[in-house]
C-alpha positions in Angstrom: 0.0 0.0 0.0 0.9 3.6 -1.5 2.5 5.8 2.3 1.8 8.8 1.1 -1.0 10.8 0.2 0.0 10.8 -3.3 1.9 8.3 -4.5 1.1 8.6 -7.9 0.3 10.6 -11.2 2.2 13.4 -8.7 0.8 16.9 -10.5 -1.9 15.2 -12.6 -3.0 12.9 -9.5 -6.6 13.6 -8.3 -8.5 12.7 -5.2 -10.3 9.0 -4.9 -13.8 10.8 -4.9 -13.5 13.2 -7.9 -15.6 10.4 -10.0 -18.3 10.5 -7.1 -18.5 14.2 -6.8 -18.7 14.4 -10.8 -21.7 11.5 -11.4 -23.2 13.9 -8.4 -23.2 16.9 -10.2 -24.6 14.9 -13.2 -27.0 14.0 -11.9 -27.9 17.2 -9.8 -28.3 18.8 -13.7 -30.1 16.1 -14.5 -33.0 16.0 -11.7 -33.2 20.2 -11.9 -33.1 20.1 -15.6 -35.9 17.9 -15.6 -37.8 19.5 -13.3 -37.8 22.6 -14.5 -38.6 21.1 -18.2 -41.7 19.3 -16.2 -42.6 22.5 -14.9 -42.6 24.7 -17.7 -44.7 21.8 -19.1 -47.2 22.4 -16.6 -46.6 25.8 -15.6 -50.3 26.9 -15.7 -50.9 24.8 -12.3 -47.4 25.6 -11.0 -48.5 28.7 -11.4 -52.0 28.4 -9.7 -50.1 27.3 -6.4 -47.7 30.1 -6.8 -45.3 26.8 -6.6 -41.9 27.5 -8.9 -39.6 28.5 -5.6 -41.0 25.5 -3.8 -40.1 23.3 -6.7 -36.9 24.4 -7.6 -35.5 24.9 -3.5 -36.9 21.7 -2.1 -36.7 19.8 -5.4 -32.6 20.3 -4.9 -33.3 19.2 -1.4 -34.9 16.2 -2.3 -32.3 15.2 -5.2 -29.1 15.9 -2.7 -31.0 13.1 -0.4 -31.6 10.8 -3.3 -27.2 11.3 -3.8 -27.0 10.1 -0.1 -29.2 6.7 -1.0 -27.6 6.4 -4.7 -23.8 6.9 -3.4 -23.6 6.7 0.5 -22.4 3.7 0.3 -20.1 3.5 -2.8 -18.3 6.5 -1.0 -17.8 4.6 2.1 -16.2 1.7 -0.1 -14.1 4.1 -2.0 -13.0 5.6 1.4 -11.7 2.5 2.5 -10.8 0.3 0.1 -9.3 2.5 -3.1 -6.0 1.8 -3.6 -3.1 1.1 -5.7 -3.4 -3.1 -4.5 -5.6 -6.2 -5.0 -8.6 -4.8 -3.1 -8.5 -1.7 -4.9 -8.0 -2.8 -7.9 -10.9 -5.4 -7.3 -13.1 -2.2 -6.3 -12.2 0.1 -8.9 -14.4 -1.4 -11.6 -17.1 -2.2 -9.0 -17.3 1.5 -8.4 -17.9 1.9 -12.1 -20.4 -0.1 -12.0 -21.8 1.5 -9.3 -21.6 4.9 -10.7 -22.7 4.2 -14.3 -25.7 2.1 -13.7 -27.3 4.7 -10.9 -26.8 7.5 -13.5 -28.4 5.7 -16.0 -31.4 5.0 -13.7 -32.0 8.5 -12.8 -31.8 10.0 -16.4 -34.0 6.8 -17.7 -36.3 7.4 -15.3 -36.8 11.1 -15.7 -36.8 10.6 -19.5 -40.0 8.3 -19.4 -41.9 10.9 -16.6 -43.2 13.1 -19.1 -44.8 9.6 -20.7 -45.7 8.8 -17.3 -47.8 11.9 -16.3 -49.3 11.7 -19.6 -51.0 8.8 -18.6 -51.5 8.8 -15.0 -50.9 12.3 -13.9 -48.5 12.0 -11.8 -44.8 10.8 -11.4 -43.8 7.4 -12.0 -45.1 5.3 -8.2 -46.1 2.1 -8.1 -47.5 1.3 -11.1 -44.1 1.9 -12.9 -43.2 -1.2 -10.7 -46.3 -3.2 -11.3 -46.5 -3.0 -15.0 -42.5 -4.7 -14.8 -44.1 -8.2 -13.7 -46.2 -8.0 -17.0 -43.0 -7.2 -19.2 -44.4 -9.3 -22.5 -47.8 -7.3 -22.2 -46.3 -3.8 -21.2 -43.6 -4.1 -24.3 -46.3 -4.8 -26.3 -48.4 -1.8 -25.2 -45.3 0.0 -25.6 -44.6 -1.0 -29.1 -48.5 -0.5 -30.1 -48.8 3.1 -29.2 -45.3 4.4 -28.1 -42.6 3.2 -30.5 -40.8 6.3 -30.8 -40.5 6.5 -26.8 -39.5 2.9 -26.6 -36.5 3.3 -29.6 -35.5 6.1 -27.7 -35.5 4.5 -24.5 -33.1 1.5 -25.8 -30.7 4.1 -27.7 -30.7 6.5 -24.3 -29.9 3.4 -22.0 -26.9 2.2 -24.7 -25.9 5.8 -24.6 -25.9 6.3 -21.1 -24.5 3.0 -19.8 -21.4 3.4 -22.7 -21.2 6.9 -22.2 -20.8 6.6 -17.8 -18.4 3.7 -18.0 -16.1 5.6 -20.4 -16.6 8.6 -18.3 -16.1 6.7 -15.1 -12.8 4.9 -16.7 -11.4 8.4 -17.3 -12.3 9.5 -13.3 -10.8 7.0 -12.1 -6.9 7.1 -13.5 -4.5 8.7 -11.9 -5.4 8.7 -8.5 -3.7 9.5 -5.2 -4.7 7.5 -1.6 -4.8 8.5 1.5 -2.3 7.2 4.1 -4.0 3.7 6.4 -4.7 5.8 9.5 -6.6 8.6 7.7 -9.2 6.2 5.9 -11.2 5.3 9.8 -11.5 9.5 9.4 -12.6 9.8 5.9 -15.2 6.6 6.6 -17.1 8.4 9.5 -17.1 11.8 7.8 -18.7 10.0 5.2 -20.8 8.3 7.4 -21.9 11.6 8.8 -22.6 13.5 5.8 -25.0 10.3 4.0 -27.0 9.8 7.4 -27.3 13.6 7.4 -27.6 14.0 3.6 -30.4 11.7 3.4 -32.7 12.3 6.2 -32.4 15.9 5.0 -33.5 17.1 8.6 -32.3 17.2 12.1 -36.5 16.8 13.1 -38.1 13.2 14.7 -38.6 12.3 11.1 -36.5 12.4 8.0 -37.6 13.7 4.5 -40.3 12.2 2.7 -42.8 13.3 0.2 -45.4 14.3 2.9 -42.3 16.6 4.3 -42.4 18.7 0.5 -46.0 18.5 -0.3 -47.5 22.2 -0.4 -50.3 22.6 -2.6 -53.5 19.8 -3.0 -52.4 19.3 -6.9 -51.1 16.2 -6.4 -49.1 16.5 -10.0 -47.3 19.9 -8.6 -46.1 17.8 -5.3 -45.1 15.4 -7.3 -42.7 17.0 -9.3 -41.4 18.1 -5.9 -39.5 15.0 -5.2 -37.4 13.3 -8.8 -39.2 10.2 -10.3 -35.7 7.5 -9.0 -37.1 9.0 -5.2 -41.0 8.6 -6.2 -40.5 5.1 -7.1 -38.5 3.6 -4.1 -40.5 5.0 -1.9 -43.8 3.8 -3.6 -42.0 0.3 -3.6 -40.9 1.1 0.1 -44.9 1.4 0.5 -46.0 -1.6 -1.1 -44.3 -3.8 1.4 -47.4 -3.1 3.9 -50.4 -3.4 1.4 -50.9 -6.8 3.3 -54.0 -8.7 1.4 -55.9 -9.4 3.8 -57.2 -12.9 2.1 -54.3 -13.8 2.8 -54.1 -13.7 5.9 -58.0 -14.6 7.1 -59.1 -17.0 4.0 -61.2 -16.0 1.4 -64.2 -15.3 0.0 -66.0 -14.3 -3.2 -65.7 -10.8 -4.5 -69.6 -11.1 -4.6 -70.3 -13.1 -1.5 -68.4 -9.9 0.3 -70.1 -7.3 -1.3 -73.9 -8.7 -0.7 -72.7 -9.4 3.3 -71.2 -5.7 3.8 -73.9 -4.1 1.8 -76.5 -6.0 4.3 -74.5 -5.7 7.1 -74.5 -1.3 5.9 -78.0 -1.0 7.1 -79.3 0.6 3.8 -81.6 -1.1 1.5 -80.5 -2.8 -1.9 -82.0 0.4 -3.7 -80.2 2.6 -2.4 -77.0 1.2 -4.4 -76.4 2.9 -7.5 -73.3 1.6 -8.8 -71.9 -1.3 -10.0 -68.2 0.0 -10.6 -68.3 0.8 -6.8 -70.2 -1.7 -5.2 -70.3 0.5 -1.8 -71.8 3.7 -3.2 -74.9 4.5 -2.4 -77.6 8.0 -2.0 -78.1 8.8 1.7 -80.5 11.2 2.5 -79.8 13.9 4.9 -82.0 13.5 8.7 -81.3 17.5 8.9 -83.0 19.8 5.8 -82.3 23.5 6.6 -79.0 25.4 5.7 -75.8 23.0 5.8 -73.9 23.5 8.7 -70.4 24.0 9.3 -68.1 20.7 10.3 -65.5 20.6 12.7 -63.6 17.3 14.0 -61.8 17.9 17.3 -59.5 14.7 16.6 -57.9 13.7 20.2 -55.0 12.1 20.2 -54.4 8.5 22.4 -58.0 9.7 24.7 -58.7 6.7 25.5 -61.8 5.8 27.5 -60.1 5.1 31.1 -59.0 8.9 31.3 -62.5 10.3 30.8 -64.2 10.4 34.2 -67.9 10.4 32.8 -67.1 7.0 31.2 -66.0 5.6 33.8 -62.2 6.1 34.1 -59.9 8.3 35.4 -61.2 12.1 36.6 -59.0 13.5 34.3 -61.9 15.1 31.8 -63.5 18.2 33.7 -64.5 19.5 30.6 -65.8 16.8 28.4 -67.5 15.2 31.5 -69.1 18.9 31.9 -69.9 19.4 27.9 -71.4 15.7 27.8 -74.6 16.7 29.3 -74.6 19.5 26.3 -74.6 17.0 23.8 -74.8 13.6 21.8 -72.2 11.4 24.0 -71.3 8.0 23.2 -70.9 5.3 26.0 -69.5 2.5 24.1 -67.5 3.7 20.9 -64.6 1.8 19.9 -62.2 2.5 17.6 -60.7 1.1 14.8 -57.0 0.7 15.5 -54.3 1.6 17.6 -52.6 4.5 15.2 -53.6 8.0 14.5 -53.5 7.1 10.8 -55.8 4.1 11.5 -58.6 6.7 13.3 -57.8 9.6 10.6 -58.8 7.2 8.3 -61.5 6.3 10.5 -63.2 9.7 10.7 -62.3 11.3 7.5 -62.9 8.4 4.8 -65.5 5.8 6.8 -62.9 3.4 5.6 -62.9 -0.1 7.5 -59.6 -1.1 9.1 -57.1 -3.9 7.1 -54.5 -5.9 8.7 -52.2 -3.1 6.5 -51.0 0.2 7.1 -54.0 2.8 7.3 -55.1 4.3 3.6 -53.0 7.6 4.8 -49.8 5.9 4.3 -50.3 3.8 1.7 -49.8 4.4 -2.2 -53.0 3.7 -3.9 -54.8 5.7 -1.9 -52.9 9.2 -2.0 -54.9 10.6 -5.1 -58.5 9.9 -5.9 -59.9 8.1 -2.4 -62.9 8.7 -0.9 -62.8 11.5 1.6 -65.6 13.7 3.8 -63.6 16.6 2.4 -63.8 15.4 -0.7 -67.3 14.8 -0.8 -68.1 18.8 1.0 -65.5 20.2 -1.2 -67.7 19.6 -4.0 -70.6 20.9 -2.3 -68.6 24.1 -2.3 -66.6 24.0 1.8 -63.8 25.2 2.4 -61.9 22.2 3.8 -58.9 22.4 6.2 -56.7 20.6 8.4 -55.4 22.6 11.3 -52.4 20.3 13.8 -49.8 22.0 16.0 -46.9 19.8 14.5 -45.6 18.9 11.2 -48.1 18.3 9.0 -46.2 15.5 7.1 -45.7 13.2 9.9 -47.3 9.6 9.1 -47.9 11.1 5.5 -51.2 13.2 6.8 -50.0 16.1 4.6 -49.9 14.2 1.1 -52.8 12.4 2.0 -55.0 15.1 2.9 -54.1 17.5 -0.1 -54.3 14.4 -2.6 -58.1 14.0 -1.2 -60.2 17.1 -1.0 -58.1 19.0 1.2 -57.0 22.3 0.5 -56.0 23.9 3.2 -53.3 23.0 5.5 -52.4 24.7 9.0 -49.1 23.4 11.0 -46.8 23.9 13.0 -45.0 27.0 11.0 -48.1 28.9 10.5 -47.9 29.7 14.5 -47.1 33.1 15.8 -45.7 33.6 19.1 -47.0 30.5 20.8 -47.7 30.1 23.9 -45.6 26.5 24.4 -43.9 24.1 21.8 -42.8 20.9 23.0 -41.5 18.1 21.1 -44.1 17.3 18.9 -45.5 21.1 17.9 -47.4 23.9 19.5 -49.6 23.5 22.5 -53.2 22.1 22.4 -54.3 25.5 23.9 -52.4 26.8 20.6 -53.9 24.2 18.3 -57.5 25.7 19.9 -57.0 29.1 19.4 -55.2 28.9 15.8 -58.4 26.8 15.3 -61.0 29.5 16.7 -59.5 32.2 14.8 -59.6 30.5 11.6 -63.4 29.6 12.4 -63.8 33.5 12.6 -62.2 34.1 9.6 -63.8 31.6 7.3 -67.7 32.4 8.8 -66.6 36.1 8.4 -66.0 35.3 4.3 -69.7 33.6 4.6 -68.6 30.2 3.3 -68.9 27.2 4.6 -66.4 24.9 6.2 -65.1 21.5 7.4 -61.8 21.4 9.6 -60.0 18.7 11.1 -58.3 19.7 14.1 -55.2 17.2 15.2 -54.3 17.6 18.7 -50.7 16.3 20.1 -50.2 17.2 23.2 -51.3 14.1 24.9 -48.3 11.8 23.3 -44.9 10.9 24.5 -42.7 13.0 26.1 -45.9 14.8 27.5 -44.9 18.1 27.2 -47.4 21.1 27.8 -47.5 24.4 29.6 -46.9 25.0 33.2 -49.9 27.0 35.8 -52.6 25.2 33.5 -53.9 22.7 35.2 -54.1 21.1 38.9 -51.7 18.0 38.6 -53.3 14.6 38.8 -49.8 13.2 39.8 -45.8 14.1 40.0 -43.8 14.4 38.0 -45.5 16.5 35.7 -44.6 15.0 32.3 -47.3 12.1 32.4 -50.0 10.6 30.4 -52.8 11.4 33.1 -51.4 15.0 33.3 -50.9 15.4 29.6 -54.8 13.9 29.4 -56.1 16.4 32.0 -54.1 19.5 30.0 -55.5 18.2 26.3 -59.4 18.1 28.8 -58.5 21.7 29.9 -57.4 22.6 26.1 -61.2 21.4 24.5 -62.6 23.9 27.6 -61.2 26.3 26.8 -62.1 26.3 23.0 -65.6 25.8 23.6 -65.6 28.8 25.9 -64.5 30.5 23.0 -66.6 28.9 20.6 -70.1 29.6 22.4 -69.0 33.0 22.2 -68.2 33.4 18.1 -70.9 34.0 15.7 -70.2 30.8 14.0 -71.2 28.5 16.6 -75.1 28.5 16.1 -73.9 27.2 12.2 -71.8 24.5 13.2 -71.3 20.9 14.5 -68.7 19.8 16.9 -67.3 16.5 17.3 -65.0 15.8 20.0 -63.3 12.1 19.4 -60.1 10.4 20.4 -58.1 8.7 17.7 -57.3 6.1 19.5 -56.5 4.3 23.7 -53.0 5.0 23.9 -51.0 2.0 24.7 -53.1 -0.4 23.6 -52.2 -4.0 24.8 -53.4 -6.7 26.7 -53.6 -10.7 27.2 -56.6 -11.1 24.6 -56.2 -11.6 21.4 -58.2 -8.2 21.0 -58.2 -6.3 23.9 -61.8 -4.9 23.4 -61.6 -2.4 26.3 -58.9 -0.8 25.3 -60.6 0.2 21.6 -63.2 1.8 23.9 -62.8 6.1 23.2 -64.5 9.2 24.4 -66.9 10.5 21.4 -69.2 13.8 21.7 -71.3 15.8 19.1 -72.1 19.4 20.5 -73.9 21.9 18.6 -76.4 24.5 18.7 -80.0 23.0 19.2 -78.8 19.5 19.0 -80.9 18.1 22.0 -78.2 16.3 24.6 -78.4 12.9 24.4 -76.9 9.7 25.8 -76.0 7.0 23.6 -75.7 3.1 24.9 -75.5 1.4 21.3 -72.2 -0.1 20.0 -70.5 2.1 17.8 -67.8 2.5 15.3 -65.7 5.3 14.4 -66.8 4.2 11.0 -70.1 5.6 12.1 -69.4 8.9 12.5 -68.7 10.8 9.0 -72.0 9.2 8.3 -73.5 10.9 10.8 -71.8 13.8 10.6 -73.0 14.4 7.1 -76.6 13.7 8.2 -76.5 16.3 11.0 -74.9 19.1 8.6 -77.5 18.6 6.0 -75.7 17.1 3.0 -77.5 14.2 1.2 -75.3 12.8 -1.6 -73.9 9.4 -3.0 -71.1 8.0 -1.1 -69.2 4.7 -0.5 -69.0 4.8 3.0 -70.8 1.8 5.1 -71.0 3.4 8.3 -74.5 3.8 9.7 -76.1 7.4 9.9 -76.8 7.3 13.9 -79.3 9.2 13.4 -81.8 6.8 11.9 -81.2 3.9 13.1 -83.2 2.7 16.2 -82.4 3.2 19.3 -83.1 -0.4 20.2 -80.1 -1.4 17.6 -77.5 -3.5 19.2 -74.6 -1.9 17.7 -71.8 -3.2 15.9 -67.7 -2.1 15.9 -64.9 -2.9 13.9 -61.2 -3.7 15.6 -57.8 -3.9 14.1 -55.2 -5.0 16.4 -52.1 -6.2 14.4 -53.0 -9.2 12.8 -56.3 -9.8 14.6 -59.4 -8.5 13.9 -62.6 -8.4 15.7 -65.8 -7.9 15.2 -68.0 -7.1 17.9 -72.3 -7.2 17.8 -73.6 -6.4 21.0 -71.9 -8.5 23.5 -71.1 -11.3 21.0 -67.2 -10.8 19.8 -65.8 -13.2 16.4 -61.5 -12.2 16.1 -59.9 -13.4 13.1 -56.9 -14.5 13.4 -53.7 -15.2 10.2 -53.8 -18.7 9.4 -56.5 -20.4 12.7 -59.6 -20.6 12.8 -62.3 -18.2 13.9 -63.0 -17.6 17.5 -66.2 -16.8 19.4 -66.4 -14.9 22.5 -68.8 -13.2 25.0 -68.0 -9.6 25.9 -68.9 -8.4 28.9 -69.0 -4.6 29.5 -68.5 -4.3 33.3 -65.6 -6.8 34.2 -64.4 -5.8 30.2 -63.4 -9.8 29.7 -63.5 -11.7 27.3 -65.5 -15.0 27.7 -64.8 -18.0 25.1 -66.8 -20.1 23.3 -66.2 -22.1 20.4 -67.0 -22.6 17.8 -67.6 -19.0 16.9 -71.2 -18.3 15.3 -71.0 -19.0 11.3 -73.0 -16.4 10.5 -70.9 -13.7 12.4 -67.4 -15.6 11.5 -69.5 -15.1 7.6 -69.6 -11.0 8.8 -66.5 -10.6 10.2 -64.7 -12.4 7.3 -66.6 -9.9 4.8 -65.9 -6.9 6.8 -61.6 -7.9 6.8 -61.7 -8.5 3.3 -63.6 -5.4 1.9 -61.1 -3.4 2.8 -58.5 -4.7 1.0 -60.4 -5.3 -2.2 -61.7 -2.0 -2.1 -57.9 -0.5 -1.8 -56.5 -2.5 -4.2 -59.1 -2.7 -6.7 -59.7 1.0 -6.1 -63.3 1.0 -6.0 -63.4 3.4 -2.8 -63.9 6.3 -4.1 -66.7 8.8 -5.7 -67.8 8.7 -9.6 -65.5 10.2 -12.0 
């Protein structure tokens, strides 16, 4: 091994990653070049989101990340292996490889984007990846209708994979090493700046396309991020669209769409499609002027901290408002993540034994959404959270589905408390109350999703609010009593603003937080506070089962909007009172479906089991075998859900 730090080539010698540095700057021309030609292509609706500085800043930010992922790696090697002997000799072409084949993919890939768009309207995701296990039927749906682009694809990858490993070759001669005991140094620098480079943050999470997304044209987000970064993380995504067939058995497509349509409560009339088997007219129980909609989403409230449902007495003020109201003794959620009760609440979407619709690929453009449905009925549709708005993908999500306006954490001034995960609840209330000013001042009306965060780990929130259940401070039962005191004090404010006789309220946790247990559902631990407040609504106290899946229904019913929709959620408000109740559980792998006290859980690759719930001691009772006809229910229920995402029939008429 060479001992100095050049040992050869002397005046013409050149560092070991000048070929790196080059192929970077390639490909940084490459990705902005593109970009910029993809903008001017669409610049009417850059334009319309005032977008081009967005694109172009956070576009480079994006394509320095995607040089961490291509290259991190191949730096580290070259780092510690280049050399004038056997190993570096043995990693010299391997590098070329490297180097060659990564530049081609980029430039490939952003050379068959505009082709791309064109036909889906958007950047190459995953059904660039899906069409590649069909390659005899793609090529010749290429050949049929896009000859020129597929010549010119086989000539630009020739070109490109000749033209980098000549290129490469020449980057690569007449280099000079560093010394043995300077490579450990070089390594971790290198280290340092891909970790760095490619979370592209020093925040909780690191960049992804939620992180970018500004404007609810999906297209314009996606030209954001370069096609090489859309596509990994679409494939990245696909590893948790579990089928869930295969995990509980199956059924046929028809059998399941006859048992949930049943199990929906609505009659066979009132399905009008065929292409969306779940779409059907529900009329209105409320006829005067619509009404405004705003979800106060709670995060981890479960039922044993609310003191008027029998747990903790950390709830003053929902314990207070629920004699006000419509409140809920026995709803359960859906799941055990925010995503899983956002999807809940905004799309009446049943829970799969795979990641929650927010995070998933299929459903970021074109899926069934509440703000969807009242943005074409002419609302202004927001979502207001204290934190970043990208976390778990909300932000993509939401703009890709009928939201268009987006509230976080940098659209607070001077607020009163941040703490790990955003601005205060109390913050999150008043931001909240002064956009519901704003929006009834301009005399349209409005649905607004309001994300609290307070109550989650590290259980930060401001001192001299509240009287402390326990010490220390930083608890869940004080965090729980602080997001309580946070609801007070925006209904105190909201009895008081001119918009409140025009609007409904629903205060509902996302989820129990911490959910866990010896069952194989823990039923009790699904169980979450739930309250609809609004002017004239007669206070009322509800025993029946209930779903989250329940509520947009009856949401929609209570605001006045009567419309087609694929949602299977019951409207509460006309169904008897004498109704049993039925809710929907997704707890890993295991689901459950529970009908009054009797409970069916599903379980990958066993049978069915049947159990008695009972409310008071919250056990489980077994019996076997479980009923057919519920095991029949609960079986249709699991599956829907993933044949509805993945044959994407969840969704409104085109």
């Amino acid at each position: 091994m060479q001992s100095g730090l050049s040992p050869r080539g002397h005046n013409n010698a050149h560092g070991p990653f000048r070929a790196i540095f080059i192929f970077s700057l390639l490909v940084l021309f490459i990705a902005t070049a593109s970009r910029i030609a993809l903008g001017l292509w669409q610049a009417d609706r850059v334009a319309a989101v005032d977008g081009w500085s967005h694109l172009l800043i956070q576009g480079l930010r994006v394509d320095i990340a995607t040089l961490c992922w291509l290259w991190g790696i191949a730096a580290l090697g070259t780092a510690l292996f280049s050399g004038d002997h056997f190993i570096g000799r043995l990693w010299q072409p391997i590098l070329r490889v490297w180097l060659t084949v990564g530049l081609w993919i980029i430039l490939f890939l952003e050379a068959s984007t505009p082709a791309f768009i064109e036909e889906y309207g958007i950047r190459p995701n995953r059904l660039y990846v899906e069409y590649l296990i069909y390659p005899k039927e793609v090529l010749s749906m290429l050949w049929a209708g896009r000859k020129l682009e597929l010549i010119f694809s086989v000539l630009l990858t020739i070109g490109t994979l000749w033209g980098g490993w000549v290129l490469s070759g020449k980057l690569t001669k007449n280099l000079r090493f560093p010394r043995w005991y300077w490579r450990p140094v070089l390594a971790l620098i290198v280290i340092a700046i891909t970790i760095l480079g490619a979370r592209s943050t020093l925040g909780h999470r690191p960049l992804n396309p939620a992180l970018v997304a500004f404007a609810d044209d999906p297209l314009v987000n996606s030209l954001v991020i370069n096609s090489a970064y859309s596509l990994v993380f679409a494939i990245k995504q696909m590893g948790s669209e579990e089928d869930a067939s295969k995990v509980y058995g199956k059924l046929d497509n028809a059998e399941i769409i006859a048992t949930i349509r049943q199990e929906s409560g609505r009659p066979d009339s009132a399905f009008t499609s065929t292409d969306i088997p779940s779409l059907s007219f529900n009329q209105a129980s409320y006829t005067g002027k619509p009404k405004n909609l705003v979800i106060l989403l709670q995060e981890s409230l479960g039922a044993r901290f609310v003191g008027s449902l029998g747990g903790l007495p950390l709830t003053p003020n929902i314990d207070a408002l629920s004699k006000e109201g419509w409140y809920f003794d026995n709803l359960y959620a859906t799941g055990t993540r925010s995503v899983r009760g956002i999807e809940a609440v905004t799309t009446g979407f049943t829970p799969t034994p795979a990641r929650a619709v927010v995070k998933l690929g299929k459903s970021q453009v074109g899926f069934f959404s509440i703000a969807e449905l009242l943005k074409n009925h002419g609302y202004t549709t927001q979502f207001i959270y204290g934190g970043e708005s990208h976390f778990d993908n909300m932000r993509s999500f939401f703009l890709g589905n009928g939201f268009s306006d987006i509230i976080d954490q940098k659209d607070y001034k001077s607020p009163a408390f941040v703490g790990s995960w955003g601005a205060s609840d109390e913050d999150l209330m008043r931001k909240a109350n002064s956009e519901f000013e704003r929006l009834h001042s301009e005399g349209k009306p409005f649905f607004s999703l309001v994300f609290s965060s307070s109550n989650h780990d590290p259980f930060e929130f401001p001192d001299d609010r509240i009287e402390l259940y326990e010490q220390p401070k930083q608890t869940r039962n004080n965090a729980a009593k602080y997001a309580d005191y946070a609801i007070g004090e925006f209904f105190k404010l909201a009895k008081n603003a001119d918009y409140w006789k025009d609007t409904i309220f629903i205060v509902v946790a996302d989820h129990d937080s911490r959910v866990g247990g010896a069952d194989l559902v823990p039923v009790s631990r699904f169980r979450i506070p739930g309250l609809i407040l609004g002017d004239n609504l007669a206070p009322k106290r509800d025993h029946r089962i209930v779903s989250q899946i329940d509520l947009p229904p009856t949401l929609l019913s209570l605001i006045g909007i009567s419309d087609s929709y694929p949602m299977l959620g019951r409207d509460l408000t006309q169904v008897s009172d004498d109704w049993p109740g039925r809710a929907l559980m997704q707890y890993d792998k295991n689901f459950a479906l529970m009908e009054g006290k009797d409970v069916v859980i599903l379980q990958p690759e066993k049978a069915a089991q049947g159990f008695e719930y009972n409310e008071k001691t919250e056990q489980l009772t077994p019996y076997a075998p479980a009923a057919a006809a519920l095991e029949k229910k609960a079986l249709s229920w699991a599956l829907w859900g993933s044949l509805a995402y993945q044959q994407e029939l969840y969704r409104l008429p085109k």
